[in-house]
N, CA, C and O of each residue as an XYZ file, in Angstrom:
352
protein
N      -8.575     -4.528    -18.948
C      -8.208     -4.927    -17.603
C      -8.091     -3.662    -16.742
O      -7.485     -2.800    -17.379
N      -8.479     -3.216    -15.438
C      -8.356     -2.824    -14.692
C      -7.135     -2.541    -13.908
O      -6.278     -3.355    -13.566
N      -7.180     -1.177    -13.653
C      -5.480     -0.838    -12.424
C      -6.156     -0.613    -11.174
O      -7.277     -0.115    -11.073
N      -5.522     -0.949    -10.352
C      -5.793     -0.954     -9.136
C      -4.408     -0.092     -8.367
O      -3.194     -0.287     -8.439
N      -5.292      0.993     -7.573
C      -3.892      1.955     -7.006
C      -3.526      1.427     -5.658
O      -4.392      0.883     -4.974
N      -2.543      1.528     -5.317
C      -2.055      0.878     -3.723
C      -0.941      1.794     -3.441
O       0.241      1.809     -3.783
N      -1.981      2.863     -2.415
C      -0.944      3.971     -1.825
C      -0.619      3.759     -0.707
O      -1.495      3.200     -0.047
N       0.940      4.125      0.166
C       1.920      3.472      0.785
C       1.722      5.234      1.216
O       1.635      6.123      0.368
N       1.683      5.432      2.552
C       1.673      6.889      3.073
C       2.510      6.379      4.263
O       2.319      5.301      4.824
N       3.431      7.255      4.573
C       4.956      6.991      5.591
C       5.012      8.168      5.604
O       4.223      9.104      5.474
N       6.872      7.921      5.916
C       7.346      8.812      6.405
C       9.192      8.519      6.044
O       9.653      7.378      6.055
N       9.924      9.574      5.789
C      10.823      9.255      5.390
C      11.672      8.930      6.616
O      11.774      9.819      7.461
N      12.458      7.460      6.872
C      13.846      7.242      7.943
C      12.466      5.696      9.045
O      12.797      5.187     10.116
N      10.894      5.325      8.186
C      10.752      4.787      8.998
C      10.762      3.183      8.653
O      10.236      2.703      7.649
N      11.456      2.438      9.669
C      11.524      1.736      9.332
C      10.475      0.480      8.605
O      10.507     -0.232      7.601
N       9.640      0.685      9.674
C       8.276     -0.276      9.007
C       7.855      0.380      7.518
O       7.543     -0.512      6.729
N       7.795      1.370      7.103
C       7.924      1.842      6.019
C       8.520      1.244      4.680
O       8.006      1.062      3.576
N       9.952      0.973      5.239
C      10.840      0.436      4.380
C      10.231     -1.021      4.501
O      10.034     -1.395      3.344
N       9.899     -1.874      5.270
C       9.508     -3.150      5.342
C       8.168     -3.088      4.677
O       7.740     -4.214      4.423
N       7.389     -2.120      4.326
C       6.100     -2.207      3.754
C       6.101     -2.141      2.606
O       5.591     -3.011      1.900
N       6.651     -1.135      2.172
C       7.156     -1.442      0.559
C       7.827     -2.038      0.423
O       8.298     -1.513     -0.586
N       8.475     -2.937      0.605
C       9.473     -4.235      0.031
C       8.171     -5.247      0.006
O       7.835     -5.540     -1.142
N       7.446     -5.782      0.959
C       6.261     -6.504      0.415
C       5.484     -6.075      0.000
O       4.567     -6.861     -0.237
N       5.187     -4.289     -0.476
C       4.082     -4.301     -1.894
C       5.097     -4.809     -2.984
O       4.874     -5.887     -3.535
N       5.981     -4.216     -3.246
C       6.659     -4.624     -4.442
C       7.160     -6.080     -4.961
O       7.475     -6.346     -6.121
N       7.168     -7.054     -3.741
C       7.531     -8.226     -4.052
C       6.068     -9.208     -4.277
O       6.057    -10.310     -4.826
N       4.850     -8.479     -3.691
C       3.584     -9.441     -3.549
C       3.036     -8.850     -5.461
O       2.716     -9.675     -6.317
N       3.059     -7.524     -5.679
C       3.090     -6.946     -7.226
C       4.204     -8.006     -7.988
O       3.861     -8.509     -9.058
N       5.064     -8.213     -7.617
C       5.733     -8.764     -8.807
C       5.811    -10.427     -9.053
O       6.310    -11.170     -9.898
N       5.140    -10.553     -8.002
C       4.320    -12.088     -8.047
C       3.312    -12.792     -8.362
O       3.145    -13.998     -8.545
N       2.416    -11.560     -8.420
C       0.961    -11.543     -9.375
C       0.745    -12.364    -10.480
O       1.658    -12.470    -11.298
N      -0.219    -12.915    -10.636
C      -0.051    -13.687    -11.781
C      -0.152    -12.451    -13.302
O      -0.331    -11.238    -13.199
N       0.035    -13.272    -14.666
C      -0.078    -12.279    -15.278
C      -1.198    -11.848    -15.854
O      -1.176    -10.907    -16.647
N      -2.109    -12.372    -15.580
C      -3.552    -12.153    -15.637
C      -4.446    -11.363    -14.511
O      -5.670    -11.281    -14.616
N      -3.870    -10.914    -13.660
C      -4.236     -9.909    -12.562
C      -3.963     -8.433    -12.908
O      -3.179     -7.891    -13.687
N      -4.987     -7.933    -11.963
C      -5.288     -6.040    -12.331
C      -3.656     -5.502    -12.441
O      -2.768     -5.885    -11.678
N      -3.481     -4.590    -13.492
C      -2.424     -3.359    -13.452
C      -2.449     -2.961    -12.275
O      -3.498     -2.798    -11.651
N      -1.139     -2.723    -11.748
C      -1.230     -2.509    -10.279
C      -0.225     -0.636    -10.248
O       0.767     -0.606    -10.976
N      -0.387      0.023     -9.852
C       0.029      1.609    -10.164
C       0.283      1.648     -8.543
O      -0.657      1.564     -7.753
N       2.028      1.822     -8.011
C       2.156      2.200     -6.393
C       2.208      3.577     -6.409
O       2.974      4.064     -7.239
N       1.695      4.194     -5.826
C       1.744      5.717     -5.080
C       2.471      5.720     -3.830
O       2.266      4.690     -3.188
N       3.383      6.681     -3.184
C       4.020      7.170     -2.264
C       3.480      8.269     -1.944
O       3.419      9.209     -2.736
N       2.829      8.331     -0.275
C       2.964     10.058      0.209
C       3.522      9.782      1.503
O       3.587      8.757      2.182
N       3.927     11.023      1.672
C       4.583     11.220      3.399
C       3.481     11.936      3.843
O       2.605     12.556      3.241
N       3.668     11.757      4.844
C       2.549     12.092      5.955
C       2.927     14.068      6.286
O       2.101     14.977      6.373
N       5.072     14.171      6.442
C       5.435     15.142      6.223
C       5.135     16.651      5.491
O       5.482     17.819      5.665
N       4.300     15.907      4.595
C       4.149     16.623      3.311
C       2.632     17.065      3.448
O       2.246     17.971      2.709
N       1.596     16.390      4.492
C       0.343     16.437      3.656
C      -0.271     16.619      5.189
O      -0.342     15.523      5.745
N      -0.894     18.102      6.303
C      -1.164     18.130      7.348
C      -2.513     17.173      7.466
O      -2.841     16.776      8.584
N      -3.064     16.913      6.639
C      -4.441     16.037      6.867
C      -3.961     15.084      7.254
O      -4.381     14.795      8.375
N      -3.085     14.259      6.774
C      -2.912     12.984      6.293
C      -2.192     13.061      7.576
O      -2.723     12.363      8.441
N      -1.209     13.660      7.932
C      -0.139     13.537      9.139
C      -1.135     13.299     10.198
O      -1.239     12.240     10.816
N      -2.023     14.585     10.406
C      -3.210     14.230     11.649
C      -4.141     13.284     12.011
O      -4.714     13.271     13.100
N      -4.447     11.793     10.330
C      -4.952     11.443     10.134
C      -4.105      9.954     10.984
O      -4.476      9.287     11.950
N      -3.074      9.871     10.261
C      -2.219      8.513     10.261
C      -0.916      8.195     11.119
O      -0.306      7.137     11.270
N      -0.643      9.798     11.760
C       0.648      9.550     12.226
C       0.958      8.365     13.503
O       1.991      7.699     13.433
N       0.289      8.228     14.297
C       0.161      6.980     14.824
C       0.122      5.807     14.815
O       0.185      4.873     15.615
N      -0.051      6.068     13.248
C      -0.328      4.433     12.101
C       0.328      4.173     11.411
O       0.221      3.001     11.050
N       1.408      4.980     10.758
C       2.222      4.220      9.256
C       3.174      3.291      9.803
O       3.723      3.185     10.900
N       3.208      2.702      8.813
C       2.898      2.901      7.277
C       1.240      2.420      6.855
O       0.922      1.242      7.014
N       0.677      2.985      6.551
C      -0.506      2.573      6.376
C      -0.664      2.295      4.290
O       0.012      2.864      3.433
N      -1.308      1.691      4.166
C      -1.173      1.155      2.804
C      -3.390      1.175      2.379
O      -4.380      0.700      2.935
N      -3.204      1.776      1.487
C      -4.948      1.952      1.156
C      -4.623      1.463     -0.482
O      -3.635      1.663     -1.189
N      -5.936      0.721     -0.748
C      -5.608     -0.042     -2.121
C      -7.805      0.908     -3.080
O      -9.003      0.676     -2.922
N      -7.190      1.603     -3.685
C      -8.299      2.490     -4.589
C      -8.840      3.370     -3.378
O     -10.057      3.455     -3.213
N      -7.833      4.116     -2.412
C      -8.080      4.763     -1.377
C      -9.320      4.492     -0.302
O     -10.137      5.268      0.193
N      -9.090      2.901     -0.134
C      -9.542      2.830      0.906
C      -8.889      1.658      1.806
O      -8.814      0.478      1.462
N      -8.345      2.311      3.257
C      -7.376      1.581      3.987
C      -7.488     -0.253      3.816
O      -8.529     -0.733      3.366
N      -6.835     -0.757      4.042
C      -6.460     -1.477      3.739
C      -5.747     -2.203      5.113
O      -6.301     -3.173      5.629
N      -4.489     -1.660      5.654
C      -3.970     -1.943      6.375
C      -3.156     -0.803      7.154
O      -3.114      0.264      6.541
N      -2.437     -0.833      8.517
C      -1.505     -0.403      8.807
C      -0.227     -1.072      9.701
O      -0.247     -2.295      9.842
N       0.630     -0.474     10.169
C       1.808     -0.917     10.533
C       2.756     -2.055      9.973
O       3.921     -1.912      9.601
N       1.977     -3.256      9.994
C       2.657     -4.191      9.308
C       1.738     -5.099      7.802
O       0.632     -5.572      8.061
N       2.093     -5.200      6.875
C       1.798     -5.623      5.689
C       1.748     -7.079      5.464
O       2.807     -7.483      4.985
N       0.736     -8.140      5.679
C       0.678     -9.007      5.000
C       0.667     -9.332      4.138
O      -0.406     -9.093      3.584
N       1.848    -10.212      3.131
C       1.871    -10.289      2.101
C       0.624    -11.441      1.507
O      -0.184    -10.978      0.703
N       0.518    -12.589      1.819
C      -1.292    -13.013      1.670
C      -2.354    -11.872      1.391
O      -3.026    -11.788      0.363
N      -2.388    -11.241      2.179
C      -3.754    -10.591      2.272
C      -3.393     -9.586      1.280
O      -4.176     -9.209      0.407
N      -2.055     -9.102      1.437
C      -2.523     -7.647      0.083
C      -2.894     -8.420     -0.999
O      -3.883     -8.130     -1.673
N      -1.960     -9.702     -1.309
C      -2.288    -10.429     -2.376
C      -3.755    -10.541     -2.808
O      -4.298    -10.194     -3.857
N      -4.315    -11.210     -1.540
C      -6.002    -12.225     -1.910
C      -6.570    -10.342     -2.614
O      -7.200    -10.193     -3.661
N      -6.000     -8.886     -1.446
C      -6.702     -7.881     -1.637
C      -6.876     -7.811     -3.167
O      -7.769     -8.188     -3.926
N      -5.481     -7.078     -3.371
C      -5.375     -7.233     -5.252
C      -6.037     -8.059     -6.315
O      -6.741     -7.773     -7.284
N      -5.475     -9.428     -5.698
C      -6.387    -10.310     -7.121
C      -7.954    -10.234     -6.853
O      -8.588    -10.733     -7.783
N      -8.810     -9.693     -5.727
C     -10.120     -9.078     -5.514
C     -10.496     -8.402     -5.753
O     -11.719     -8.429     -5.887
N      -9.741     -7.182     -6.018
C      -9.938     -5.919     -6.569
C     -10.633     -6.360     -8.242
O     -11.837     -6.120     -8.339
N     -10.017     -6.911     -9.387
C     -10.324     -6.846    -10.474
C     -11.649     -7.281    -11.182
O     -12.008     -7.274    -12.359
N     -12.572     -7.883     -9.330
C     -13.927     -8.549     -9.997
C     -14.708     -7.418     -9.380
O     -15.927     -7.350     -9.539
């Protein structure tokens, strides 16, 4: 079976941030159990000048096998349908 990465790039104190990871982690732990290994990554934007110049206008932005995915706000449907898509 396949892992599928779903990186969460923020910023520390933001709020949509905090609301974005609470629905990766709750749409991951709803998965059926026959769906891809799912591996979350965290970066700050703080930390990484590409990434800051890249996204700062955008986080929380969420990329699933590093390629965007979404930003600001997180549908929990869609990361879902994303994920269980990923494994075919």
């Amino acid at each position: 079976m396949s892992t599928v990465t779903v990186t969460l790039i923020g910023k520390p104190g933001c709020h949509l941030c905090d609301d974005a990871r609470e629905v990766i982690r709750s749409v991951i732990a709803a998965l059926p159990d026959d769906a891809p290994g799912v591996e979350v990554e965290e970066r700050s934007i703080l930390d990484d000048a590409e990434l800051h110049e890249r996204y700062v206008e955008d986080i929380p932005v969420v990329l699933i096998d590093g390629r965007q995915h979404t930003y600001w706000r997180v549908d929990p449907t869609r990361l879902r349908t994303a994920l269980l898509e990923e494994e075919r």
